[in-house]
C-alpha positions in Angstrom: -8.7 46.8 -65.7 -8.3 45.2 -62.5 -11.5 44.0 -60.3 -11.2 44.7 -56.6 -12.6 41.6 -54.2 -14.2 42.4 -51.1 -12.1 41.9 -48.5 -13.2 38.8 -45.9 -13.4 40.1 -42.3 -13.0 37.2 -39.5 -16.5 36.6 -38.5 -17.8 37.9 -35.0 -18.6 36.2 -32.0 -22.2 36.6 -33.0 -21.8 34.9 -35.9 -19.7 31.8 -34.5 -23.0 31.7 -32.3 -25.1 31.2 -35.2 -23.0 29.0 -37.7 -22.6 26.7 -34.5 -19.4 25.4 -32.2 -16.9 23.5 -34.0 -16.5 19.9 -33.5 -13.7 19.8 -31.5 -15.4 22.7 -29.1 -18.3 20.7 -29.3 -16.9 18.0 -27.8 -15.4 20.0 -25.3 -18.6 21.6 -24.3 -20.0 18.2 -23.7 -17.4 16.4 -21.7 -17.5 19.9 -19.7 -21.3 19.5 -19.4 -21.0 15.7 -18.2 -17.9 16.5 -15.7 -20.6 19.2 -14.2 -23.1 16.7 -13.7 -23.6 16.3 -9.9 -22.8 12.6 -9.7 -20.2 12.4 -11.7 -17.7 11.4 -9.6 -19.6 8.8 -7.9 -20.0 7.2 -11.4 -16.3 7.4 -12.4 -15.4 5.5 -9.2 -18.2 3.4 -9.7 -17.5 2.5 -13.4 -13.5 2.5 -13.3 -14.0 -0.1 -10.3 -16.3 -2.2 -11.9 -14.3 -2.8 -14.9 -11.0 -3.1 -13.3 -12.8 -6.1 -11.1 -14.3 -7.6 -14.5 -10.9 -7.8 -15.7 -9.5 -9.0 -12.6 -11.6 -11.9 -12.4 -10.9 -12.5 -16.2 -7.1 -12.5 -15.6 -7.4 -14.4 -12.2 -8.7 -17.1 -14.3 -6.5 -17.1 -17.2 -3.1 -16.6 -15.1 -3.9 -19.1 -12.1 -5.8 -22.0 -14.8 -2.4 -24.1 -14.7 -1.4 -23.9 -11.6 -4.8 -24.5 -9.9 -5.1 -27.9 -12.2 -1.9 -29.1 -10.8 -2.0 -28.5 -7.1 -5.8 -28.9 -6.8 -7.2 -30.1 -9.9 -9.5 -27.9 -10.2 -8.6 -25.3 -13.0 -11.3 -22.7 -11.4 -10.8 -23.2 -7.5 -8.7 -20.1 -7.3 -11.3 -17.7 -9.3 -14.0 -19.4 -7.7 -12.1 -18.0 -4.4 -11.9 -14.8 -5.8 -15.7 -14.2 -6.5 -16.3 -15.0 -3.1 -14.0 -12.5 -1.9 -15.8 -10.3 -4.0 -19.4 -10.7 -2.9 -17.7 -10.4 0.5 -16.0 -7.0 -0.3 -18.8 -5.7 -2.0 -21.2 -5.7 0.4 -18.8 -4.2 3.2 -18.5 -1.7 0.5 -22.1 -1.3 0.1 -22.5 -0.7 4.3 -19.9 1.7 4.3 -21.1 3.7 1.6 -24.3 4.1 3.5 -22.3 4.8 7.2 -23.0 8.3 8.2 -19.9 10.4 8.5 -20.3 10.1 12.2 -20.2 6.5 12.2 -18.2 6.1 9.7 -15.6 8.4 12.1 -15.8 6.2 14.8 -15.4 2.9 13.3 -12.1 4.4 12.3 -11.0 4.2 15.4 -12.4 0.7 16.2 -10.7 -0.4 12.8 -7.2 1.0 13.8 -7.1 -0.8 16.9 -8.8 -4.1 15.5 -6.0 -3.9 12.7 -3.0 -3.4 15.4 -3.9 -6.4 17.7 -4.2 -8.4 14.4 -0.4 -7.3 13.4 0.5 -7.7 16.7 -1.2 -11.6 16.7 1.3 -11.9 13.7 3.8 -12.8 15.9 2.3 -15.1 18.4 1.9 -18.8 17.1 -1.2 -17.7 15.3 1.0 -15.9 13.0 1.6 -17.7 9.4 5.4 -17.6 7.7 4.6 -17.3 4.0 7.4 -17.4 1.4 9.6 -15.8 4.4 7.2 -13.4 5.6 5.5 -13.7 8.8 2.3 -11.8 7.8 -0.6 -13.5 7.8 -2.7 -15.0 10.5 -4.3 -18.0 10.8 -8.3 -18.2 11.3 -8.9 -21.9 12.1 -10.4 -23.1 8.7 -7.9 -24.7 6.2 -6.9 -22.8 3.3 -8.5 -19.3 4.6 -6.0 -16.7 6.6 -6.1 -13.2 6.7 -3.1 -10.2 5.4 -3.8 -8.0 8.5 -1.4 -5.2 6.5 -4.0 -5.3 4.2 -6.9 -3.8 6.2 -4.6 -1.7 8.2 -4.3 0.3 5.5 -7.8 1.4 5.1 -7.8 2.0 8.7 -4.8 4.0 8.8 -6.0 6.3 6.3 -9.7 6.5 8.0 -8.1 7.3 11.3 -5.4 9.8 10.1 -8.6 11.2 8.3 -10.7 11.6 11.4 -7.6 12.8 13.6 -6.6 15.6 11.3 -10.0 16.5 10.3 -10.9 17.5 14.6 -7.0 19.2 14.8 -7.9 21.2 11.4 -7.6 24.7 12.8 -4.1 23.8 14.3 -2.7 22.0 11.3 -0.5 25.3 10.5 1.8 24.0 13.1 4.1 21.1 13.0 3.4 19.4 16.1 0.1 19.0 15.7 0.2 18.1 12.0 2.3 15.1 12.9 1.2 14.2 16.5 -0.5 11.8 16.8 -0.7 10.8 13.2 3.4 10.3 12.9 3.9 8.0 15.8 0.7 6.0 15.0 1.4 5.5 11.4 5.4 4.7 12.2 4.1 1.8 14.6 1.8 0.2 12.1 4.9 0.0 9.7 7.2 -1.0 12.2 5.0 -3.8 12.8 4.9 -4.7 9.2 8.4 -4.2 8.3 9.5 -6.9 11.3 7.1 -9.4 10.2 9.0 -9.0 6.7 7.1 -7.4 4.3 9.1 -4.7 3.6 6.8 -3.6 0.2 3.5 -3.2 2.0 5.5 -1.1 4.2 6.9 1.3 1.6 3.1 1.2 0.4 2.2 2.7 4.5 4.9 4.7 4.1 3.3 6.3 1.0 0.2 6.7 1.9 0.8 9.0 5.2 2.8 11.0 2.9 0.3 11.1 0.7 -1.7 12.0 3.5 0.2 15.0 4.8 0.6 16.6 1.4 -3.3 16.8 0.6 -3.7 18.2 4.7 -1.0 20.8 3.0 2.1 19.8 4.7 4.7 22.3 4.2 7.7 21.2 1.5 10.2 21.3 4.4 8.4 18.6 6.6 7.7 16.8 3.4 11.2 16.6 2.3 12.5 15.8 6.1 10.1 13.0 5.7 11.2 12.1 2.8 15.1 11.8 3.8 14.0 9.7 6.7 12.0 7.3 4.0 15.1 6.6 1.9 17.4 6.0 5.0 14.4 3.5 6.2 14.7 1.8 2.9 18.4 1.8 2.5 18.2 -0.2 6.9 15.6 -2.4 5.4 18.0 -3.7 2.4 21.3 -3.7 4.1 19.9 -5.7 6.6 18.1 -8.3 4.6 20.7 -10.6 2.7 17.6 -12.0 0.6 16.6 -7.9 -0.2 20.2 -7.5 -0.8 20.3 -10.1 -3.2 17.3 -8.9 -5.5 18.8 -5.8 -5.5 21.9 -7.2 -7.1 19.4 -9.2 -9.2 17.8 -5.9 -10.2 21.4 -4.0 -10.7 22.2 -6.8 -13.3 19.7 -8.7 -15.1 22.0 -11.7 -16.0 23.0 -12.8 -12.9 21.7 -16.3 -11.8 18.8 -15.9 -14.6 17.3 -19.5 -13.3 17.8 -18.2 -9.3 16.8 -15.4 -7.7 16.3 -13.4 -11.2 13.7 -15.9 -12.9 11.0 -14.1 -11.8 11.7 -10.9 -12.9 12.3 -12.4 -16.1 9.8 -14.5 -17.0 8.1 -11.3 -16.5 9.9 -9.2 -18.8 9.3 -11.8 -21.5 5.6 -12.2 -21.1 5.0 -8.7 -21.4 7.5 -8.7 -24.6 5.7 -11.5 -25.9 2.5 -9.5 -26.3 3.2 -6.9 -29.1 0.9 -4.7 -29.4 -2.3 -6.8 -29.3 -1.2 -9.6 -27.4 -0.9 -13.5 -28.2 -5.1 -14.0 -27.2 -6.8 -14.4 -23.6 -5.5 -17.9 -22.3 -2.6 -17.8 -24.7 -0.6 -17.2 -22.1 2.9 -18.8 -22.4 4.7 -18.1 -18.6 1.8 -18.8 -16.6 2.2 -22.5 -17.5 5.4 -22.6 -14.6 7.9 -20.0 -15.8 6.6 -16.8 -14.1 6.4 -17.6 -10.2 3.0 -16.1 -8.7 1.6 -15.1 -12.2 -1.8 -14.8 -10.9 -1.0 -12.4 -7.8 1.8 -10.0 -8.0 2.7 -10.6 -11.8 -0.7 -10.3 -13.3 0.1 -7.7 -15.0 2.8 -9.2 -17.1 0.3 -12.2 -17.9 -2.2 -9.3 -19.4 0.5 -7.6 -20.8 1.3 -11.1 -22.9 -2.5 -12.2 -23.5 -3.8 -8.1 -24.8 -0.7 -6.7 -25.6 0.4 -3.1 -25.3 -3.1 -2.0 -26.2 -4.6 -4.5 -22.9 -1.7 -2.9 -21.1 -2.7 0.7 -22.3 -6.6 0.2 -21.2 -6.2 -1.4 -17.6 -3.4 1.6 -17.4 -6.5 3.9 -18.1 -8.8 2.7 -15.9 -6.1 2.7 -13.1 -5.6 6.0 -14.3 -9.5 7.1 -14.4 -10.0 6.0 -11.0 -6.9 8.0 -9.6 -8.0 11.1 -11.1 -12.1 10.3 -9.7 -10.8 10.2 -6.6 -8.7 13.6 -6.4 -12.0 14.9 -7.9 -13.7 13.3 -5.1 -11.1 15.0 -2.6 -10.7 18.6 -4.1 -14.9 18.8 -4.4 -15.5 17.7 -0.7 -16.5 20.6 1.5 -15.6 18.8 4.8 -11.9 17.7 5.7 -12.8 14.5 7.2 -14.1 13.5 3.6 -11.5 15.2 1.5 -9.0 13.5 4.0 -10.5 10.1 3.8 -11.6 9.9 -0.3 -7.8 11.7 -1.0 -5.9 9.1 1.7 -7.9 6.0 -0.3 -6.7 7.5 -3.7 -3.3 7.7 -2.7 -3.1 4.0 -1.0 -4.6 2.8 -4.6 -2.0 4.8 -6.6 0.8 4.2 -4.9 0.1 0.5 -4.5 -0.4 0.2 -8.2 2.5 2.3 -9.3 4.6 0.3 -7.1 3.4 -3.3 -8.5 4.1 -2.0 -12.0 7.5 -0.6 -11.6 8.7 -4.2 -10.1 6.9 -5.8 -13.2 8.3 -3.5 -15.7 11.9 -3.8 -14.0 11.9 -0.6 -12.8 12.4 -1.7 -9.0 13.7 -4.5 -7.1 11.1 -7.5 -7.1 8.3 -7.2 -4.0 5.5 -9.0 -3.0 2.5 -6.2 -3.8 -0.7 -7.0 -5.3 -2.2 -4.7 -8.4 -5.1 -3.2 -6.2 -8.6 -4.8 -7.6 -6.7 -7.2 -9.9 -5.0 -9.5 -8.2 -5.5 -12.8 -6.7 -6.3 -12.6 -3.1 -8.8 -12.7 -0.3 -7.6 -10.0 2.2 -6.0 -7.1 0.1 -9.8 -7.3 -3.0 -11.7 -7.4 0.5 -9.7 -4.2 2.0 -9.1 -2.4 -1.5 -13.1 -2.7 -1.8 -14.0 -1.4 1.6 -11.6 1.8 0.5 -14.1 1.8 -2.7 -17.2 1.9 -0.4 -15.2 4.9 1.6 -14.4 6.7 -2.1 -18.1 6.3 -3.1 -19.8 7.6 0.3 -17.4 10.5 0.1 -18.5 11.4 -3.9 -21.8 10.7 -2.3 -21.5 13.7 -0.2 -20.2 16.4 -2.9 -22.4 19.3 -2.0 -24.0 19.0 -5.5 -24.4 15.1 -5.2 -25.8 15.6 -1.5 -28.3 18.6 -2.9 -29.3 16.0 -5.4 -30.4 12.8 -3.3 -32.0 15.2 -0.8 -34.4 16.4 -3.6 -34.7 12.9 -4.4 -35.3 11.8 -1.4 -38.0 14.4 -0.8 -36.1 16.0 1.6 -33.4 18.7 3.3 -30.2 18.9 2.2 -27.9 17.6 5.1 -25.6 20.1 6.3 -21.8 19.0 5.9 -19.8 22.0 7.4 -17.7 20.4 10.3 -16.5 22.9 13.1 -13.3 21.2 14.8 -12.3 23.3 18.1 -8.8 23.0 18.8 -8.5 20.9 20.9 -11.7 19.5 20.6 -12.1 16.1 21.6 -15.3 15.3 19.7 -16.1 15.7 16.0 -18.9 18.4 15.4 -22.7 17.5 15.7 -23.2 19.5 12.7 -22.5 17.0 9.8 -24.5 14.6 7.5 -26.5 11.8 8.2 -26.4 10.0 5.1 
């Protein structure tokens, strides 16, 4: 005689509630609860930062070892250098982060014209011809000069910032979407491009369109934009018989392997040389004279050898991590100057670092571009810094992060919504303090 089995019924919603969230919902729940968390995006920028500069000065030291014993004897002097740089940068970070928006609006403006007379002092006899490029300036004391390019990024994203926040109810039309931000931005490259460094300009170049498309440029000015980049590009290589010549180098990998295509190799073969978990920090092979500036613009490919895929993997994270903290930053802001500013600073730092990877992976012609907060260098860890300080006053001044340190603070939430007449010539007195 058959037996007849009670039939199991999917359990209710009630009942989920009581046996309890599965793991994987669990885990959910609490990385939703922690992404809620009013200073949460303060704390990604903050954290990402911190350990991309703790590596930095790690691989600083590693890559540059070698070559610092031989021209100095000193196997430290250049990561000695570097920590200055970063107590420098870190407290202009720290005094912007506490600039009130209004201040913090006008230095813009100071900083964009400080920035242009310092590109333009490029090409008096001030001006400094590096490896072919005529873009730093000299300050007076041996072995310090300044990238102006670096810092004019930074202002050329505050600026833009401040410009398009006042025009904001008249952004729906071309002209004022592009004027003045367009011509400004095009002189600032055109001063960079003649000194020589056409890279840092391609890096301008994709920041103010990084720029327009978070203001909400439509696709067709975008694209416009766009055609005019490539025809830019295509002037600055046809041009350049040295530009012309990596990009041959880059077309063919086995032409003049010891010339003009060492670099890029040495490159490649570090980063092959790591595997998966790399040969050991120090280990490094190429930084001991095969792989030209090894502990600027190729850094990446000494980490890749030292850690490894999995090295490669993390830093990629982190890069990563602070890319997406930053949008966060930029979609949460409930005043344009801020989304502007903490969404122009994002860009900059994701551009720049997608660009310095490509030309280490192969993937572009060789250029001289640093790895924002990584490489070697005094100018671009002091300017890639002060854009931190910007990206944390900005996450700062979330309207849950604000509500917070008012309570904290014991007192009123600041009010942050910005009116912009068109037309206006003044930024609004209705907007925070702190």
């Amino acid at each position: 005689m058959a037996t007849l089995t009670p039939s199991r019924k999917p359990p209710t919603d009630k009942a989920r509630a009581d046996i309890g969230p599965t793991p994987g919902r669990a885990v959910a729940l609490w990385l939703r609860a922690v992404l809620d968390r009013p200073m949460t995006s303060y704390h990604l920028v903050l954290g990402s930062v911190a350990l991309l500069l703790v590596v930095g000065l790690m691989m600083v030291l590693s890559a540059s070892s070698v070559n610092a014993y031989l021209t100095t004897g000193d196997s430290y002097y250049y990561v000695k250098r570097q920590i200055m740089f970063l107590v420098i940068g870190v407290v202009g970070a720290v005094v912007i982060m506490k600039l009130s928006v209004t201040t913090l609006r006008w230095v813009a403006w100071a900083g964009l014209a400080l920035a242009t007379l310092l590109l333009v002092l490029t090409y008096t006899p001030l001006g400094l011809d590096i490896n072919g490029n005529r873009n730093w300036l000299s300050t007076g004391v041996a072995g310090f000069a300044i990238q102006p390019a670096e810092f004019a990024k930074l202002a050329l994203v505050l600026w833009g910032a401040d410009v398009l926040a006042r025009k904001q109810a008249l952004l729906d039309r071309p002209f004022h979407l592009l004027v003045p931000f367009l011509p400004v931005s095009g002189l600032i490259i055109a001063l960079v491009v003649f000194q020589g460094d056409a890279g840092t300009a391609v890096v301008l170049a994709g920041i103010v369109a990084g720029v327009l498309w978070i203001v909400g440029a439509p696709v067709r000015v975008l694209a416009s934009l766009g055609g005019l980049g490539f025809l830019g590009v295509v002037g600055l290589f046809v041009t350049s018989p040295l530009r012309m010549g990596r990009l041959a180098a880059f077309l063919d990998p086995t032409v003049n392997v010891n010339g003009i295509n060492d670099q890029a190799k040495a490159g490649m073969f570090a980063i092959a040389s790591g595997g998966w978990w790399g040969m050991g920090l120090g280990a490094s092979r190429q930084k001991w004279g095969s792989l030209p500036e090894a502990h600027t613009d190729f850094i990446f490919a000494v980490l890749g050898e030292e850690f490894g895929l999995f090295g490669s993997l993390v830093v990629l994270g982190l890069i990563g991590l602070l890319g997406y903290a930053g949008f966060r930053v930029a979609s949460r802001s409930d005043d344009p100057f801020s989304r502007y500013a903490a969404g122009g600073v994002t860009t900059w730092f994701v551009v720049q670092a997608l660009f310095n990877l490509a030309v280490v992976l192969r993937l572009l012609p060789v250029a001289g571009v640093p790895l924002p907060l990584l490489s070697y260098g005094g100018s671009a860890l002091i300017g890639n810094l002060l854009g931190v300080g910007v990206l944390l006053s900005c996450a700062r001044r979330e309207p849950a992060a604000r509500s917070l340190l008012a309570a904290r603070r014991g007192g009123h939430q600041p009010r942050m919504t910005v009116t912009t007449g068109a037309g206006s010539g003044r930024p609004s007195r209705s907007r925070s303090r702190g």
